[in-house]
Backbone as a printed PyTorch tensor [residue, N CA C, xyz], in Angstrom:
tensor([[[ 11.3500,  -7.6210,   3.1160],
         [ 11.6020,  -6.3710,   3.8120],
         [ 11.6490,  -6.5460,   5.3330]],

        [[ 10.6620,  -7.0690,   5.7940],
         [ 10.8920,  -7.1550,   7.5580],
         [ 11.9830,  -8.3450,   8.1540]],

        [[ 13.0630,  -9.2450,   6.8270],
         [ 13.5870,  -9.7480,   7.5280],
         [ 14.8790,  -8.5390,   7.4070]],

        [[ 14.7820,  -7.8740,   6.6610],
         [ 16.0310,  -6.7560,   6.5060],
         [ 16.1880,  -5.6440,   7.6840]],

        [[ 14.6730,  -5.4570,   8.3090],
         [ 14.9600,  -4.7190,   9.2890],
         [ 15.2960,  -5.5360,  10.9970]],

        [[ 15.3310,  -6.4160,  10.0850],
         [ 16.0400,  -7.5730,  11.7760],
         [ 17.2120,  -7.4510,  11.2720]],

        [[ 17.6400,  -7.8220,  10.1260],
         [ 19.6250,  -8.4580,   9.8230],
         [ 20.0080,  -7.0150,   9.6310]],

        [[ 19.9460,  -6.3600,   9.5880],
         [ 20.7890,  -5.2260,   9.1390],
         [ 21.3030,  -4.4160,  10.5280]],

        [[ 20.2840,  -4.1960,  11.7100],
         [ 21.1510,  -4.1760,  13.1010],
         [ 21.2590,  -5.1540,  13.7270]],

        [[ 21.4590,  -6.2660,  13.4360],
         [ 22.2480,  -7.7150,  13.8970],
         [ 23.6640,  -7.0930,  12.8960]],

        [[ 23.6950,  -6.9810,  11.9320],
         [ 25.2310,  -6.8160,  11.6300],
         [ 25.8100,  -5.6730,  11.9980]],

        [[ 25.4240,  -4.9070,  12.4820],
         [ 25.4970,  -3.5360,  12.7480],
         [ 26.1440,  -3.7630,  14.3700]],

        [[ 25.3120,  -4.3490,  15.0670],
         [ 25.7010,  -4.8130,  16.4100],
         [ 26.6280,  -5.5240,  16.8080]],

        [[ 26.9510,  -6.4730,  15.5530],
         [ 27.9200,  -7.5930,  15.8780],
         [ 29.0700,  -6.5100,  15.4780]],

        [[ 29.2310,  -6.4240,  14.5190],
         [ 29.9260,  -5.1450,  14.2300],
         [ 31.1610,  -4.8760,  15.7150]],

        [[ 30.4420,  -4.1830,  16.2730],
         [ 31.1220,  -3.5700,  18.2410],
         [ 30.8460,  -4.5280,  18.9400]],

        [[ 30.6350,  -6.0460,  18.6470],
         [ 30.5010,  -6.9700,  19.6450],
         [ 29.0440,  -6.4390,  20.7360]],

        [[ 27.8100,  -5.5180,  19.9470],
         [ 27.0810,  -5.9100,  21.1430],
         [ 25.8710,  -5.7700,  20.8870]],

        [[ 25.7130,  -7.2390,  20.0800],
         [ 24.1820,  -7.7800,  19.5060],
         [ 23.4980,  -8.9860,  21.0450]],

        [[ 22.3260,  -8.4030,  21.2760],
         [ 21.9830,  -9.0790,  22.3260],
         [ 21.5620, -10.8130,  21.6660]],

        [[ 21.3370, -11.7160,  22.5690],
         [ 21.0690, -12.9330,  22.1570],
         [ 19.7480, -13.1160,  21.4950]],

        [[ 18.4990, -12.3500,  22.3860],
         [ 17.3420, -12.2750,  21.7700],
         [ 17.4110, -11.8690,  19.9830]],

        [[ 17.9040, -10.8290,  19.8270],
         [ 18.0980, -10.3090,  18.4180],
         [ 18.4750, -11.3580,  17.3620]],

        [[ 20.0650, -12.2110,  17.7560],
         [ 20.4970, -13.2140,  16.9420],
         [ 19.3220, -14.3240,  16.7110]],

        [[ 18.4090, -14.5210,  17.9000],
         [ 17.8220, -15.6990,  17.6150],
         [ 16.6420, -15.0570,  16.8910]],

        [[ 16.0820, -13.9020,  16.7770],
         [ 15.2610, -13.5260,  15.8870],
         [ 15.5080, -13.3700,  14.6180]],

        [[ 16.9050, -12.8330,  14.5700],
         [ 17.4660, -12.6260,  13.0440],
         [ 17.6670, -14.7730,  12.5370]],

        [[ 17.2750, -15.3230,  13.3660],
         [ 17.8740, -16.9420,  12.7660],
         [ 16.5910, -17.4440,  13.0240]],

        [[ 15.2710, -16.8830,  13.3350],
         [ 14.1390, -17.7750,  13.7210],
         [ 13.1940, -17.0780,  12.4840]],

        [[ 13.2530, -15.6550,  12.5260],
         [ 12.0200, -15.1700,  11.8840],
         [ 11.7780, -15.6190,  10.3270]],

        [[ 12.7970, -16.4750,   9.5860],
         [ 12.4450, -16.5280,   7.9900],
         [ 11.3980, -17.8160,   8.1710]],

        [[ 11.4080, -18.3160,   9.3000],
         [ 10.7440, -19.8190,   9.3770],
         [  9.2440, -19.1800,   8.7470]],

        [[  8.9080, -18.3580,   9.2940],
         [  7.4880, -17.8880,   9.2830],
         [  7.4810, -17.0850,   7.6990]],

        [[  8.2180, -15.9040,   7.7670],
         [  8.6760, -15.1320,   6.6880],
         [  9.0450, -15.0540,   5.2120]],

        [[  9.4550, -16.6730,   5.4170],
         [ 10.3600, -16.4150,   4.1260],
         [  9.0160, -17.6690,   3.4740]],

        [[  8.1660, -18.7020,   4.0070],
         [  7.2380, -19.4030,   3.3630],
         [  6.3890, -18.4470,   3.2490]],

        [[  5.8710, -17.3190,   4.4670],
         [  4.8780, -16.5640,   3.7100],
         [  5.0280, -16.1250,   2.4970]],

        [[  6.2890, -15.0460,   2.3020],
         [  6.5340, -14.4260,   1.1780],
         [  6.5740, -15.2090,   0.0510]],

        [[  7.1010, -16.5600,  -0.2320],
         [  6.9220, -17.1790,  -1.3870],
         [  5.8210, -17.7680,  -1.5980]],

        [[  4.4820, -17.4870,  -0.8440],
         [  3.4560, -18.2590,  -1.5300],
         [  2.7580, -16.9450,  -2.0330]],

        [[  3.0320, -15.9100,  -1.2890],
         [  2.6400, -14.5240,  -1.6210],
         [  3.3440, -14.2550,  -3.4070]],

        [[  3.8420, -14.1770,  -3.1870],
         [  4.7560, -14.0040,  -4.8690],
         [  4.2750, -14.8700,  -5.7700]],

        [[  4.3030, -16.2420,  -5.5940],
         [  3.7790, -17.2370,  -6.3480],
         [  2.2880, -16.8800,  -6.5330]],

        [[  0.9410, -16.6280,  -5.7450],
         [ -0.0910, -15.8910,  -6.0270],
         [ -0.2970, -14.9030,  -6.7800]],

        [[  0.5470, -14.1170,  -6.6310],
         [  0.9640, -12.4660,  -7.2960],
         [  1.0470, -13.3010,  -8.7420]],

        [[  1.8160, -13.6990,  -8.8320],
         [  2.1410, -14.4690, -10.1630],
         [  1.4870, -14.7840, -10.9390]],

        [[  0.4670, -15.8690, -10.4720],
         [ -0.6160, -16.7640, -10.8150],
         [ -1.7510, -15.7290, -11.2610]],

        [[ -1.9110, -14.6990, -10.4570],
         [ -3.0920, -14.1540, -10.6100],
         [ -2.8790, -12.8550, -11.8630]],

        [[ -1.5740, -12.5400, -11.9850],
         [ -1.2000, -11.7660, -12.5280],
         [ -0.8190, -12.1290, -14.1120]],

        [[ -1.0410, -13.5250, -14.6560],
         [ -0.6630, -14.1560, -15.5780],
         [ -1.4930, -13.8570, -16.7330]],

        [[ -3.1680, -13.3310, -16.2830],
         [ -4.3180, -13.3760, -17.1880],
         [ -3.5590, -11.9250, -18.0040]],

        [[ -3.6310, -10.8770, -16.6610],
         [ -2.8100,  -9.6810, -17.6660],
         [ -1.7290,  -9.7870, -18.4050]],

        [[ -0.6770, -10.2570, -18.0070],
         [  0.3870, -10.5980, -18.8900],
         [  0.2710, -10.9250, -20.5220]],

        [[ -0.6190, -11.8030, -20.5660],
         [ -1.1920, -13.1280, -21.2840],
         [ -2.1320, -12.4340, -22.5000]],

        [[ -2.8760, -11.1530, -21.8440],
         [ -3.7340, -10.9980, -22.9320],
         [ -3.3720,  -9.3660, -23.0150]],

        [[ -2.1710,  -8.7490, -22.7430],
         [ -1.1500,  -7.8390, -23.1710],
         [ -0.1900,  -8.2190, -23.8150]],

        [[  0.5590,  -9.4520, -23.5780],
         [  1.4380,  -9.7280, -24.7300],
         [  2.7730,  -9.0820, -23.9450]],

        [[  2.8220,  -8.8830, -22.8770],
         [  3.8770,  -8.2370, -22.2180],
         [  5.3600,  -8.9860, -22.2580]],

        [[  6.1650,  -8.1290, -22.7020],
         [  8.0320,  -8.5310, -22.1830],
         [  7.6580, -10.3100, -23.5530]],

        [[  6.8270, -10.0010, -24.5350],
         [  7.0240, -11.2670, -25.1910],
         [  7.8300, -10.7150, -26.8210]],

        [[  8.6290, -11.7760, -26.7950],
         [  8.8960, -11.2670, -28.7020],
         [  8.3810, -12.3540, -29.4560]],

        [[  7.8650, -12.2690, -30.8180],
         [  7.1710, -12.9770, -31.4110],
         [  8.5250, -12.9830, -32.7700]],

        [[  8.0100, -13.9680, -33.6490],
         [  9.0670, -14.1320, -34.6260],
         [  8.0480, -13.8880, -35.7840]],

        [[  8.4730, -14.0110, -37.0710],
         [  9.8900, -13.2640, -37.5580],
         [ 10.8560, -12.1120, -36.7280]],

        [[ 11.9350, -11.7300, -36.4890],
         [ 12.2700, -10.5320, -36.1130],
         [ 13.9810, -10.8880, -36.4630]],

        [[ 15.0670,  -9.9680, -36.3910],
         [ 16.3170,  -9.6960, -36.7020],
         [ 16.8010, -10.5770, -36.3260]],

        [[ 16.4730, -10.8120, -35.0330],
         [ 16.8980, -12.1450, -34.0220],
         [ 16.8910, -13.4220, -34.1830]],

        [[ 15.6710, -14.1760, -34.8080],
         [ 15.2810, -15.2300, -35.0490],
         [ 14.9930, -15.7500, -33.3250]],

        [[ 14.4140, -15.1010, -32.9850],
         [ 14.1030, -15.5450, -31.5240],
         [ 12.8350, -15.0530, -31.2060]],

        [[ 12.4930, -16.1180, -30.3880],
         [ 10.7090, -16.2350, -30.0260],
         [ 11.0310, -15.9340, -28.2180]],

        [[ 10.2830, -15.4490, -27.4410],
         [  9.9930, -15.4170, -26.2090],
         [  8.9400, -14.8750, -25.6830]],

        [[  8.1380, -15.5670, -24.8290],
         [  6.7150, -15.8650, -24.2560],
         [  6.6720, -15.4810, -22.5400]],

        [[  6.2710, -14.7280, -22.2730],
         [  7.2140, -14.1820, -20.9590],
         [  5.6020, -15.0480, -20.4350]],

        [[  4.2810, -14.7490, -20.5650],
         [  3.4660, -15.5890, -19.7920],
         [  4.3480, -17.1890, -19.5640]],

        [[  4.3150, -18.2610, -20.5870],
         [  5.1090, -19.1250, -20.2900],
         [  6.4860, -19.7070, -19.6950]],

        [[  6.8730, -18.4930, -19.8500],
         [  7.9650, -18.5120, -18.2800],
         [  7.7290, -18.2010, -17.1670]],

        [[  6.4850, -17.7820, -16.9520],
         [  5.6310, -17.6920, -15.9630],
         [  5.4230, -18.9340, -14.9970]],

        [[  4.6790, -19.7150, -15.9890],
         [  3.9610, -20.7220, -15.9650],
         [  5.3160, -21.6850, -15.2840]],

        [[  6.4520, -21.5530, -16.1160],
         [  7.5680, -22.6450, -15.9550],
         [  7.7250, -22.2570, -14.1240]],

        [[  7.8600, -21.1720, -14.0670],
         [  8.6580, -20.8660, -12.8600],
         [  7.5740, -21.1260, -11.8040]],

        [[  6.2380, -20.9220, -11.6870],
         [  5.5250, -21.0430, -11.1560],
         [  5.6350, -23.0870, -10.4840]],

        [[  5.9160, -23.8980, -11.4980],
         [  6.3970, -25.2450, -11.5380],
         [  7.3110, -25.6770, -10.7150]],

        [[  8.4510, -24.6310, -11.1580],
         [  9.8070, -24.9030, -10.7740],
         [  9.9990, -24.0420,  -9.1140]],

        [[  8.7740, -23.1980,  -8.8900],
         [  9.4330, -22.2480,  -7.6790],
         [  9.6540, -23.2370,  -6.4790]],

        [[  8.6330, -23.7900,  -6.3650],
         [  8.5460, -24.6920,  -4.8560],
         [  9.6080, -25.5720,  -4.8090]],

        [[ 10.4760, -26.4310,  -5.7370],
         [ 11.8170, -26.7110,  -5.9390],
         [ 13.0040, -25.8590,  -5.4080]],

        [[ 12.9490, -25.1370,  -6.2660],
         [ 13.9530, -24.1410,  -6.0110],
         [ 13.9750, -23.2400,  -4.4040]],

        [[ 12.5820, -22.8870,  -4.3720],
         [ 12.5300, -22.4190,  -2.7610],
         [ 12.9790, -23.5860,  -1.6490]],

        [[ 12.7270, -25.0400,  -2.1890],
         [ 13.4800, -25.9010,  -0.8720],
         [ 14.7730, -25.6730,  -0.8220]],

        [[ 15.5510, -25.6230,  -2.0970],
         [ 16.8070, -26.5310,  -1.6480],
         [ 17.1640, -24.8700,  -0.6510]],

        [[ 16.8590, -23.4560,  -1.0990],
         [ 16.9740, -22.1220,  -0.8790],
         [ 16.8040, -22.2350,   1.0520]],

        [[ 15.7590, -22.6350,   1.1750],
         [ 15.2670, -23.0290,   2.6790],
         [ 15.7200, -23.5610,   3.2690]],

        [[ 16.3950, -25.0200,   2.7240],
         [ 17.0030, -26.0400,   3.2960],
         [ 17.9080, -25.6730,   3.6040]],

        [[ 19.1050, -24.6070,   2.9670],
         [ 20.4260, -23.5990,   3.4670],
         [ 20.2040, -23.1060,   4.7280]],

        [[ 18.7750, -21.9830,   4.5250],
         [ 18.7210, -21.4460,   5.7180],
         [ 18.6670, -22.3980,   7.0790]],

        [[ 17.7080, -23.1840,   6.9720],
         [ 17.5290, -24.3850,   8.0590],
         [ 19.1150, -24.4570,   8.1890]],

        [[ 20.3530, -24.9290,   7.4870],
         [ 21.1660, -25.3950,   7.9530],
         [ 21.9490, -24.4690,   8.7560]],

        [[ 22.2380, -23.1070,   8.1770],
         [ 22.6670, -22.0230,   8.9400],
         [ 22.1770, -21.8460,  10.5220]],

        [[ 20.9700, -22.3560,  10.1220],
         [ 20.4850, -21.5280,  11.6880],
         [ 20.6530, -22.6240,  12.2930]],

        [[ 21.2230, -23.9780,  12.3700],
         [ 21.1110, -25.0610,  13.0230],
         [ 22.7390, -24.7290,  13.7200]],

        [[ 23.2160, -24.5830,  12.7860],
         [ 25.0840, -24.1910,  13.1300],
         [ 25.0540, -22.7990,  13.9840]],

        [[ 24.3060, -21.9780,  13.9200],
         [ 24.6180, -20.5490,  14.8270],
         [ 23.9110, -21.0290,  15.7790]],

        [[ 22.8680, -20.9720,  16.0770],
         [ 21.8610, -21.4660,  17.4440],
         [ 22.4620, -22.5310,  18.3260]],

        [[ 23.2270, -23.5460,  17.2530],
         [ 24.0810, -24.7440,  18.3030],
         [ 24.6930, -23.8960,  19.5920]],

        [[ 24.5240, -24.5450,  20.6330],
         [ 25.0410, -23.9910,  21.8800],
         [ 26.9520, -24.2000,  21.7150]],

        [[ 28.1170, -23.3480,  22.1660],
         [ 29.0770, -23.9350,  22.3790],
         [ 29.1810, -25.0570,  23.1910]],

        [[ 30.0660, -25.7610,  22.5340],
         [ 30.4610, -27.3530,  23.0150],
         [ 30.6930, -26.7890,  24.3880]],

        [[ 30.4890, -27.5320,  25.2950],
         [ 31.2050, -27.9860,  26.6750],
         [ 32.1520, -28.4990,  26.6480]],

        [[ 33.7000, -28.0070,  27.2680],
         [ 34.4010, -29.0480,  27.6990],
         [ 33.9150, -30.2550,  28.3130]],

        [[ 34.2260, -31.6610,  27.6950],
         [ 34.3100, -32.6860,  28.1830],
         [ 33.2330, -33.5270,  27.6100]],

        [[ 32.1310, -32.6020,  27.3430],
         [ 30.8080, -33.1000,  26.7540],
         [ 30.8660, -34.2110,  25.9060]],

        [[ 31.8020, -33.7240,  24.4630],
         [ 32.1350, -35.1820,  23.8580],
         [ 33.0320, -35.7470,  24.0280]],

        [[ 34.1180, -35.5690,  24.8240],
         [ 34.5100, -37.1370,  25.0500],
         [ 33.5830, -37.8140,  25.5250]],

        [[ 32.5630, -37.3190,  26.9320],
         [ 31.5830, -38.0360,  27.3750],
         [ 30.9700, -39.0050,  26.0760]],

        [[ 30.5720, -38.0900,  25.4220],
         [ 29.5600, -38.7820,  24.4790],
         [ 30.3960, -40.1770,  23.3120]],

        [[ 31.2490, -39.8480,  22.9250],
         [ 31.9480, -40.6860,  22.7140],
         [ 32.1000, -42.0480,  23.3510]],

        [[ 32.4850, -41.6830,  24.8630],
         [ 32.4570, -43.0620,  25.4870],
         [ 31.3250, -43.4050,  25.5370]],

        [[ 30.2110, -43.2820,  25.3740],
         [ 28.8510, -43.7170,  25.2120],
         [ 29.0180, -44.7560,  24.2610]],

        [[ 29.4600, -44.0360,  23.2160],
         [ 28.9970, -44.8140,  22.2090],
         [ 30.2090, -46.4030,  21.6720]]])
């Protein structure tokens, strides 16, 4: 939620061309903090929330049934709980790359040829 109330007048602004610089770099800095809080927050929520699940029997189907299908919603719990910190990198690792490409300063004329002949 609080990164929505940064991006939503960043697009709003860009919109009429008149999003200040401070704003862009907040809308491209704040998930650093934001977006690891919230997923360890959820993942807790999760964890702690598993005992109820577990000994309600919740969102589970048991077999025999019409279906011939079994599902254990605690144990997909459990899976995802495994699998989140995976899945939240490669998710992160996007953002990191985005904000590396917008924040880049425009090139300077001349800059890389300079750099070029350096090398």
């Amino acid at each position: 939620m609080p990164l929505q109330v940064i991006r939503y007048p960043w697009y709003g602004l860009q919109l009429i061309h008149a999003c200040p610089a401070w704003l862009t770099w907040l809308r491209y800095n704040a998930f650093l903090l934001l977006y690891p809080t919230g997923v360890v927050c959820e993942m807790l929520l999760l964890f702690k929330g598993l005992p109820y699940v577990r000994s309600r029997d919740l969102y589970s189907i048991h077999m025999p049934n019409s279906w011939n299908f079994a599902w254990d919603y605690a144990i997909f719990i459990q899976v995802m709980l495994v699998l989140y910190p995976y899945l939240w990198w490669g998710n992160f690792n996007s953002l990191l790359r985005q904000r590396s490409k917008k924040l880049r300063g425009p090139a300077v004329a001349g800059q890389e040829s300079a750099a070029a002949k350096q090398d």
